[in-house]
Steps between C-alpha positions, in 0.01 A plus 500: 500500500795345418634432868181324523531239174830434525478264773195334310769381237653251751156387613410135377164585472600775254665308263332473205443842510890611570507638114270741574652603791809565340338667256329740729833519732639628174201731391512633904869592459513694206453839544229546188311148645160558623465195684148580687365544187606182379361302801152727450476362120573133642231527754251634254639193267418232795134646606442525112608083495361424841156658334501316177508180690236578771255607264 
């Protein structure tokens, strides 16, 4: 996973994001960092959003 963000950080369409994807470069590094389960809990964060404003 984090061959695949890394190049997102020099992206212009990924920068006002480019915290986070530091942050989950970081988190994807670390030996203890369960990145996939990060990105899981944002996804269920962004349906839970997307649904509050659909409704």
């Amino acid at each position: 996973m984090v061959e695949f963000i890394k190049p997102k950080i020099k992206q212009p369409q990924y920068s006002k994001c480019k915290k986070e994807l530091k942050t989950m470069l970081s988190i994807g590094r670390n030996a203890k960092g369960h990145l996939e389960e990060n990105l899981w809990q944002m996804n269920e964060i962004n349906l839970n959003y997307q649904a509050k404003f659909t409704h």
